[in-house]
C-alpha positions as CSV (number, residue, x, y, z in Angstrom):
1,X,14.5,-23.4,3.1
2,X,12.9,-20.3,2.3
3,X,12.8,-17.7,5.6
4,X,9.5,-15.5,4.9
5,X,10.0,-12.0,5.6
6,X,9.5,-9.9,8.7
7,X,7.3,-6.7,9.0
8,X,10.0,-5.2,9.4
9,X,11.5,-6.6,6.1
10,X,8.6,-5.4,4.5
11,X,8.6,-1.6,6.1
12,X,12.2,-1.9,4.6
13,X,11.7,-2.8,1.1
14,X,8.8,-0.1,1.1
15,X,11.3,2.4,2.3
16,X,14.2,2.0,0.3
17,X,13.7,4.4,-2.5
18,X,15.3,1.4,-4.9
19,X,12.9,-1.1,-4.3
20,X,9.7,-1.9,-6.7
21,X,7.7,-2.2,-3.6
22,X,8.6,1.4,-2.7
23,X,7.1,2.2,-6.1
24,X,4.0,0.6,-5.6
25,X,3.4,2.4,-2.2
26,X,4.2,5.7,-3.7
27,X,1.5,5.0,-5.9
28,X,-1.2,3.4,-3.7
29,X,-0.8,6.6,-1.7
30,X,-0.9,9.4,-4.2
31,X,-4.1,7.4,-5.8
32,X,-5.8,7.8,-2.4
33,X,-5.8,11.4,-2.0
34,X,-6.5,11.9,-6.3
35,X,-9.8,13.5,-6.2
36,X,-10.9,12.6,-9.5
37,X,-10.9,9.3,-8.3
38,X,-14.2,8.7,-5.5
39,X,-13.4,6.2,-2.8
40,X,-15.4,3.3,-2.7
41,X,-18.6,3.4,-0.5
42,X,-17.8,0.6,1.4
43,X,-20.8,-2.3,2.1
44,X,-23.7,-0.6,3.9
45,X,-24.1,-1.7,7.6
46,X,-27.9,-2.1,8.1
47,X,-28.7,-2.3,11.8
């Protein structure tokens, strides 16, 4: 039986400094606020 993972698991694995998935945060955020990089413009709601 494989027990899936709890939010909380996951805040955890993203916290812990020796985790991959720390990593891959670290980067997702410090890509975010990289201003040679534009955010996306998203879908245009037409109303």
């Amino acid at each position: 039986m494989s027990k899936k993972p709890t939010p909380n698991d996951n805040r955890s694995n993203t916290k812990n400094p020796n985790n991959s998935a720390n990593k891959a945060a670290v980067d997702n955020r410090s890509t975010q606020l990289n201003p040679q990089h534009q955010p996306s413009k998203g879908p245009k709601n037409k109303k």
